[in-house]
C-alpha positions in Angstrom: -78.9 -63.7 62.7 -76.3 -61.0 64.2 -74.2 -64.6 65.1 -73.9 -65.5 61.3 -73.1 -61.9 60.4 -69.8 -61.4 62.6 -68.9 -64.6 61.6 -69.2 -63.7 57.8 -67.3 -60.7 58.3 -64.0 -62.4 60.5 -64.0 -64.7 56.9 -63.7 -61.8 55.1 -61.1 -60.0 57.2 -59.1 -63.5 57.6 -59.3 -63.9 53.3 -57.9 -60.4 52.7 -55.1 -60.8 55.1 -53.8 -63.7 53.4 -54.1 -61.9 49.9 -51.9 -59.5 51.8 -49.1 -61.9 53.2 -48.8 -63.3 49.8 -48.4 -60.1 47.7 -45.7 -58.8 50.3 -43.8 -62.5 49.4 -44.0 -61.9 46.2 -42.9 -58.4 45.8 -38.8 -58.5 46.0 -37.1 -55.9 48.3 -34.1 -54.2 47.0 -31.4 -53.3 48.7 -30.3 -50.8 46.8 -31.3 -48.6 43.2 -28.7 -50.2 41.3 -30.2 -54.1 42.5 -33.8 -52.5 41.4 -32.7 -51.1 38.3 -30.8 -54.7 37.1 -33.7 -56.4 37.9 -36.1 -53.9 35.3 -33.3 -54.4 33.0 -33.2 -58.7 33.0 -37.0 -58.5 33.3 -36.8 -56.4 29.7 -34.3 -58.7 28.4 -36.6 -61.9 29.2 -39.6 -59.9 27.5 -40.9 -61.5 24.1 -41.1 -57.7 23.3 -37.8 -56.3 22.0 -37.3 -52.6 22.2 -37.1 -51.0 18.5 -33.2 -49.4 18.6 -32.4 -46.2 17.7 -30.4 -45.4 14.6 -27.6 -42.9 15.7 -28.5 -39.4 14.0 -25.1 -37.9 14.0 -22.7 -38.1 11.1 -19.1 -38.1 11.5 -17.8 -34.5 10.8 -16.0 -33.2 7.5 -13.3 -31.3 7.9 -13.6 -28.4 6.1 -10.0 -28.2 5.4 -10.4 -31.9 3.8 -12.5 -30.1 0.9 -10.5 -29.6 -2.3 -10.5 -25.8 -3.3 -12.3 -25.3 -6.7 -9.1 -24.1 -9.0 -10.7 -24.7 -12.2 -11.1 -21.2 -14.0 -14.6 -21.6 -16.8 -15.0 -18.8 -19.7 -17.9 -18.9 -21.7 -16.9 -17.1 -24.8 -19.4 -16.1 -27.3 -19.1 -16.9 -31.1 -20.3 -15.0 -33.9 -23.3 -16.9 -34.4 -24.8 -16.1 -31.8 -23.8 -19.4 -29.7 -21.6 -19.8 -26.5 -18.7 -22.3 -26.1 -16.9 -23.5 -22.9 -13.4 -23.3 -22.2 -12.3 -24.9 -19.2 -8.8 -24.3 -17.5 -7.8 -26.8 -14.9 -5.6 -23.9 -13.1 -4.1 -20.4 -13.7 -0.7 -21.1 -15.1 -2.2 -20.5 -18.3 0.0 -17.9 -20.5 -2.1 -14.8 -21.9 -1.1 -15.5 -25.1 -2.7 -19.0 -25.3 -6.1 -17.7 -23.6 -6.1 -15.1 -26.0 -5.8 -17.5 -28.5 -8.0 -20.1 -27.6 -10.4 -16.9 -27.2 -10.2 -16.0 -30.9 -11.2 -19.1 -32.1 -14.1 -19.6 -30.2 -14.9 -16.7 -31.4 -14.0 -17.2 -35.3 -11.8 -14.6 -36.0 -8.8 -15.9 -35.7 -8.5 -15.8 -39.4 -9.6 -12.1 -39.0 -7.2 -9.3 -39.6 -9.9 -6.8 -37.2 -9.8 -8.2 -33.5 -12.2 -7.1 -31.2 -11.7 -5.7 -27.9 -11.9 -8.3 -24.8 -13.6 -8.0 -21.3 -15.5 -10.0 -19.1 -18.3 -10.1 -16.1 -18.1 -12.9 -13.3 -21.2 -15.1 -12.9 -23.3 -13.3 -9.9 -22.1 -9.8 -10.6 -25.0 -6.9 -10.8 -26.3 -6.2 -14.2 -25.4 -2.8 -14.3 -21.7 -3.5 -13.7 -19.3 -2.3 -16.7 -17.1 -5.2 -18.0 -13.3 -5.4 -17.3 -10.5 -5.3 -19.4 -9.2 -8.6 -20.4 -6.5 -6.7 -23.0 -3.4 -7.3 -21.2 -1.5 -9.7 -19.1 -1.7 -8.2 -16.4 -5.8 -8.1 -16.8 -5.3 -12.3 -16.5 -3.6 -12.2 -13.2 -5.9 -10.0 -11.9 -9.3 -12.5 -13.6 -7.5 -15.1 -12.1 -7.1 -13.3 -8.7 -10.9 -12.1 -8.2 -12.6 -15.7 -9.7 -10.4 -18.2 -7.4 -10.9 -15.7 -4.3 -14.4 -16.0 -5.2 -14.9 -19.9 -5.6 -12.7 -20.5 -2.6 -15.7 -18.2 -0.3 -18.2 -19.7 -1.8 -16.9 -23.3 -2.2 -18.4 -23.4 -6.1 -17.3 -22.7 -9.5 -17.8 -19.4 -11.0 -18.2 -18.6 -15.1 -16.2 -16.2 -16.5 -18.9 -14.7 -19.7 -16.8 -12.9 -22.4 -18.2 -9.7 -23.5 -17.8 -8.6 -27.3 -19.3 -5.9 -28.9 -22.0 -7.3 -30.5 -21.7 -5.0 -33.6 -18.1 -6.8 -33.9 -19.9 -10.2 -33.7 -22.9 -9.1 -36.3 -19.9 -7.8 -38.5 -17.9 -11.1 -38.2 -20.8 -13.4 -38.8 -21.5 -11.1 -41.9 -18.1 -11.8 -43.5 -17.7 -15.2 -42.4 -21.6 -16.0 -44.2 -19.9 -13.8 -47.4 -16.8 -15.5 -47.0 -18.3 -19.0 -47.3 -21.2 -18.0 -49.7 -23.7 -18.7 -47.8 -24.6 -15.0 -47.3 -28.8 -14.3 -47.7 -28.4 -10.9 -46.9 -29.9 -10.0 -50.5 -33.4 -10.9 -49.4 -34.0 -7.9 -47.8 -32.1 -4.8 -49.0 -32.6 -2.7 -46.0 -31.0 -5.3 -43.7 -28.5 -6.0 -46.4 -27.5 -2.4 -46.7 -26.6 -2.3 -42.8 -24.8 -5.5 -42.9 -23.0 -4.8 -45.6 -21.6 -1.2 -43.6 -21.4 -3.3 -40.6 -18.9 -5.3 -42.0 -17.5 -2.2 -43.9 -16.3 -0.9 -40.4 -14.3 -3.4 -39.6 -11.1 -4.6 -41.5 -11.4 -8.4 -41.5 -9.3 -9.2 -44.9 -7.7 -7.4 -47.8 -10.9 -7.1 -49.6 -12.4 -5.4 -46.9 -9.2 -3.1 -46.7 -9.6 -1.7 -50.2 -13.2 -0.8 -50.1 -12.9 0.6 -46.7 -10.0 3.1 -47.8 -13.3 5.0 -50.2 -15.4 5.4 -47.5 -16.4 6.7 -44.4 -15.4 3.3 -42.4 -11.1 4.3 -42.4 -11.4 6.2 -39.0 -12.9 2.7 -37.7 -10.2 1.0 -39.2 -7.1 3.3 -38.0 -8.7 3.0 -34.1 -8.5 -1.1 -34.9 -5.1 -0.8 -36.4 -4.1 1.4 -32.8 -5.5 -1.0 -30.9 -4.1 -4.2 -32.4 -0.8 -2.5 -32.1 -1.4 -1.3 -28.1 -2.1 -5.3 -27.6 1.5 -6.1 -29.5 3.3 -3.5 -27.6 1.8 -4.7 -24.2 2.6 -7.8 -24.8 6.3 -7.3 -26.6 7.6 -5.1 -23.2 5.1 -6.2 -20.5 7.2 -9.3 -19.8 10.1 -7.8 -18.1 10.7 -10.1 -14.5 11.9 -6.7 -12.8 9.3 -4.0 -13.8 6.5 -6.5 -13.1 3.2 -6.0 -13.5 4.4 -1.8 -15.2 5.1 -2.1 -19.1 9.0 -1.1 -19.5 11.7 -0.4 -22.5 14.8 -0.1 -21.6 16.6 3.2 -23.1 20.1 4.4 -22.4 20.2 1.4 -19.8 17.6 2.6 -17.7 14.3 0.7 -17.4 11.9 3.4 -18.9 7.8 2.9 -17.9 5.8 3.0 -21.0 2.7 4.2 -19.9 -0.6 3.9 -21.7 -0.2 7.6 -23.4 2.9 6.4 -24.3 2.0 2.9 -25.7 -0.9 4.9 -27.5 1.4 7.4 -29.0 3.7 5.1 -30.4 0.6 2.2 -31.8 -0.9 5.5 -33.3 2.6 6.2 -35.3 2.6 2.8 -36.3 -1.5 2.5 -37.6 -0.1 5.8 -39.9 2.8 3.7 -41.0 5.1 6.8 -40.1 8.7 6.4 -41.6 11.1 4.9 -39.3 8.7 3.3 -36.3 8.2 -0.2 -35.6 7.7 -2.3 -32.9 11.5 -1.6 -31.6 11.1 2.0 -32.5 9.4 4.2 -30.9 8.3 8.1 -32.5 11.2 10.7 -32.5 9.4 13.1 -30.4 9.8 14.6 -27.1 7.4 11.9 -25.5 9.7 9.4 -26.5 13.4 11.7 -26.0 14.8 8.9 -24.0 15.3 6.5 -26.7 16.9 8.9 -29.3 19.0 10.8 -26.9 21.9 9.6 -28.6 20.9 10.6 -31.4 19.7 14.3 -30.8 22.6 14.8 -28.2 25.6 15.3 -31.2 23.3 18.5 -32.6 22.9 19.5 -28.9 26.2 19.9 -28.2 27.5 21.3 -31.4 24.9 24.1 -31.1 26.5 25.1 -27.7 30.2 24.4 -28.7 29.8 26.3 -32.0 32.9 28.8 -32.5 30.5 30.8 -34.9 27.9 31.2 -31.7 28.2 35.1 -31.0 29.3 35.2 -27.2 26.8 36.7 -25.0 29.2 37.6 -22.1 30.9 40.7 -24.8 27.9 42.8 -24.1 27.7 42.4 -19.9 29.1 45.3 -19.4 26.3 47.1 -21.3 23.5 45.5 -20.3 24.6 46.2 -17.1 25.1 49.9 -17.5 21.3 50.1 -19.1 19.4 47.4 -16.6 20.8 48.1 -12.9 19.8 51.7 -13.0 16.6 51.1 -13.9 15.8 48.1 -11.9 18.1 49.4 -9.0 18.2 45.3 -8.0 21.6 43.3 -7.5 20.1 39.8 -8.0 19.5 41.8 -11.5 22.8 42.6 -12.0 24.7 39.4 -10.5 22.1 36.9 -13.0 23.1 39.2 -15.7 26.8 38.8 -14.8 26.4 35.0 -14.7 24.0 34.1 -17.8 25.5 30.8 -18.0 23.4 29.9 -14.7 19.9 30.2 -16.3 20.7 27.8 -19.2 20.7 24.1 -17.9 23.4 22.2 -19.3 22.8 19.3 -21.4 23.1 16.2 -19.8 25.4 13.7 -21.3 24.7 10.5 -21.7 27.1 9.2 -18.8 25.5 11.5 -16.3 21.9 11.2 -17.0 19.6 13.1 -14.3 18.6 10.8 -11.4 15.1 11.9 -11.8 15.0 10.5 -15.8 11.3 8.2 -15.9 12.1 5.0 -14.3 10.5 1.8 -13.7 8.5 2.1 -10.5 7.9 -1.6 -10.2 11.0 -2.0 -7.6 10.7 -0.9 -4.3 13.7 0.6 -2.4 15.7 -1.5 -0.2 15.6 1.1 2.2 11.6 0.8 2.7 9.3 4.2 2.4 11.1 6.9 0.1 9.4 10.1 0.0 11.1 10.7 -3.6 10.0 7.5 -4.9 7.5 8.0 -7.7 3.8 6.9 -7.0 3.7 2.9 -8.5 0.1 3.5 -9.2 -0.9 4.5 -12.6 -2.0 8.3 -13.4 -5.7 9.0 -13.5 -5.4 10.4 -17.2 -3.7 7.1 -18.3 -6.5 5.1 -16.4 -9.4 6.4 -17.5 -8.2 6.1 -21.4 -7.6 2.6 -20.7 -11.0 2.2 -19.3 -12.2 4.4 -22.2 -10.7 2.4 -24.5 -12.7 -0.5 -23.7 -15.9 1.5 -22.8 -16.0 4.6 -24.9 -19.6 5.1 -24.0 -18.7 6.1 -20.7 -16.4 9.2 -21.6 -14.5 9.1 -18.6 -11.8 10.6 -19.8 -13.8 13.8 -19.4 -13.6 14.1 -15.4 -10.1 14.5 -15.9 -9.5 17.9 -15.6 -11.9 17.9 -12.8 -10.2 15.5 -10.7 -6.4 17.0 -11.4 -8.2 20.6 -11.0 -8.9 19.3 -7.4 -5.4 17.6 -7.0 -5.9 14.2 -7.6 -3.2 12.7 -9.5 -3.3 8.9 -9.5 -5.6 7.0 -9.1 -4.9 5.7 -5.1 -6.0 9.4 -4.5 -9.5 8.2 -5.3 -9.6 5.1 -3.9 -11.0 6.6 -0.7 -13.4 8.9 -2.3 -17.3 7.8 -2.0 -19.9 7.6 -4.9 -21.7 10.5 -3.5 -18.7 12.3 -3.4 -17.4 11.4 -6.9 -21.5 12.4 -8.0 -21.5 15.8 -6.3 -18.2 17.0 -6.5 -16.9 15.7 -9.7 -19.9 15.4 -11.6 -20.7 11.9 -12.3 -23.3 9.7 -12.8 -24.1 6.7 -10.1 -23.0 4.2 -12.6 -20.2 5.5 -13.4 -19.0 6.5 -10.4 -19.6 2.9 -8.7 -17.2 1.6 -12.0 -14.7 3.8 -11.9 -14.5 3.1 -7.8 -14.7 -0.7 -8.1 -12.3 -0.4 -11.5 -9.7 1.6 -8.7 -9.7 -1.2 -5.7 -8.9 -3.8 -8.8 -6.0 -2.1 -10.4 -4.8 -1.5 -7.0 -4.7 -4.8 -6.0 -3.1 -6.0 -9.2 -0.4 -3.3 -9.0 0.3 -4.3 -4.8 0.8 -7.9 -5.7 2.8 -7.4 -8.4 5.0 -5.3 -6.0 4.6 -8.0 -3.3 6.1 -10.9 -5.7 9.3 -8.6 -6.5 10.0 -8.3 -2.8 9.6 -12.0 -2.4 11.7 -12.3 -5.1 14.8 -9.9 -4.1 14.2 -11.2 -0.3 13.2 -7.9 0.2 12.5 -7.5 3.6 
């Protein structure tokens, strides 16, 4: 029994020592990792089992600089009834004139004697933002500036939305109904009357000019007339390639700025039809004295050349004998001696003062000139401009406040902050944050403009 048991087990030691010897045959031996590793890689290649490959995940890169920059400029200009049409421009050289234009008609009244006042919002800005002037050429460059600055960051088009009064627009769809018969204002007389004195307010044709001359709407009428004529006169000397992006005339061959007081003055004289004034013509008054001084020069002088002029210097000696006793002074005595020194002399037209209003579009070639005159407009003139196209916001009444605490033009306020212009000057948040973001705009407008006439001249 223990005999058959040993030899059961040497059987079973014997078999598993040949399993052994021929797994160790069968298993190769590698001489190195790279020999092991193409081995696993024929032994996948032979499999009936294909790996799955990988699609690569990466993209080849865009050059950023590769995308074409957005120059397209979109206005979406409201029309009297009530709809919106698009007006694409495929770049900026665009004259004012023609946007203006194209602007009218959109609008319907380019048949229209009244125009209406022109501004505009980008797409994206806040709610509470004021519109901007779109009333001059100057008010392009700068739409064209901010929108392309704009689509450039962000790499998408921006629309431009029109704003018009939409009392103009009521007005305008009033007379063009009336004009075309299909006016059903009758049905309701309430609504009819208020139509009928919208439309009343506004000088659209010569109809409209006859009845509004017996009523109450001629004040409305004479600010449309000032206006229209502000827009004729910005446009007739606002395209001189020296003064650049200032409004000039040029009087006694000196490029004269015509600021907005100015251009208001004269576009006032011509809404009152006043004898003599036209587009070429300014007022004769002392706002205006450089373009008639050769005409009020000849009484000047004959007034102070007159033989018949009693001569002051025959009673010195008297004056003299009555006035340095009592005053006991001899500056007293020696400007009483010499009375010819406290009466200026009248500056002839070939020796005009240097200091005569100039043109302050042109820089000097010498660089910073503490006698130059400030380039940026006056804070009186700005804030009847903005007035002019928000005359809810009465701006023109901080003013005095802001000159009283000598600020003059309007890069002296650039600086200021909302809270600053709220407590010390007295005005509300919105419109301090206008009048602030109005500022950095105008300022802009006014350094490029200065920056193009030093490219210009080479100025260096």
């Amino acid at each position: 029994m223990g005999n058959g048991r040993s030899r059961y087990n040497r059987g079973l030691t014997q078999k598993k020592d040949i399993q052994a010897n021929s797994f160790r045959e069968k298993t190769p031996v590698y001489d190195s990792e790279d020999d092991e590793e193409l081995d696993i890689d024929q032994l996948l290649s032979s499999s009936p089992v294909q790996l799955k490959k990988r699609r690569a995940l990466s993209k080849p890169a865009v050059n950023p600089s590769a995308r074409k920059k957005s120059a397209k400029i979109v206005l979406m200009i409201p029309r009297h009834d009530k709809t919106n049409e698009r007006k694409t421009y495929n770049d900026r050289d665009v004259d004012y004139d023609t946007v203006m234009e194209d602007i009218y008609e959109a609008i319907g009244c380019k048949e229209a004697k009244a125009k209406p006042a022109i501004g505009y919002k980008i797409e994206g800005a806040p709610a509470k933002t004021g519109a901007i002037s779109l009333m001059s050429s100057e008010d392009w460059e700068g739409l064209c500036d901010d929108v392309l600055e704009k689509q450039e960051a962000k790499s998408k088009v921006f629309k431009i939305n029109i704003i018009v009064a939409a009392e103009y627009l009521d007005a305008l769809n009033q007379w063009k109904g009336k004009k075309d018969g299909k006016g059903k204002e009758r049905s309701d007389r309430k609504s009819s009357k208020k139509k009928k004195n919208a439309v009343k307010s506004f000088k659209f044709d010569s109809d409209s000019d006859s009845e509004d001359d017996s009523n109450d709407g001629m004040g409305k009428s004479t600010m449309d007339k000032e206006t229209r004529f502000i827009g004729e006169l910005t446009s007739t000397y606002g395209n001189c390639a020296l003064c650049k992006p200032k409004i000039c005339k040029i009087g006694q061959g000196i490029h004269v700025s015509l600021t907005f007081n100015m251009r208001a003055a004269w576009a006032a004289a011509l809404a009152r039809e006043e004898a003599g004034v036209t587009l070429s013509t300014p007022p004769k008054t002392e706002q205006f004295r450089q373009f008639h001084h050769s005409i009020e020069l000849p009484t000047l002088v004959s007034n102070l050349s007159d033989p018949t002029t009693p001569s002051f210097g025959s009673n010195m000696s008297v004056m003299k004998e009555f006035v340095a006793p009592i005053i006991g002074a001899f500056a007293a005595v020696n400007q009483l001696s010499n009375p010819r020194q406290n009466n200026p002399e009248t500056p002839t037209p070939h020796a005009r003062p240097v200091q005569s209003p100039q043109c302050v579009g042109i820089p000097s070639s010498d660089g910073f000139d503490e006698q130059d005159i400030n380039p940026y407009p006056t804070i009186v003139d700005f804030f009847t401009s903005l007035d002019v196209v928000e005359p809810q916001r009465n701006l023109s009444r901080y003013v005095a406040t802001l000159t009283g605490l000598d600020f003059y033009n309007i890069d002296n306020i650039a600086g200021l902050t909302v809270r600053v212009l709220q407590d010390d000057v007295g005005m509300s948040l919105g419109n301090a944050t206008h009048v602030l973001n109005m500022v950095k705009k105008k300022i802009h407008v006014v350094n490029k403009g200065r920056k193009e006439f030093r490219n210009t001249i080479g100025y260096v």
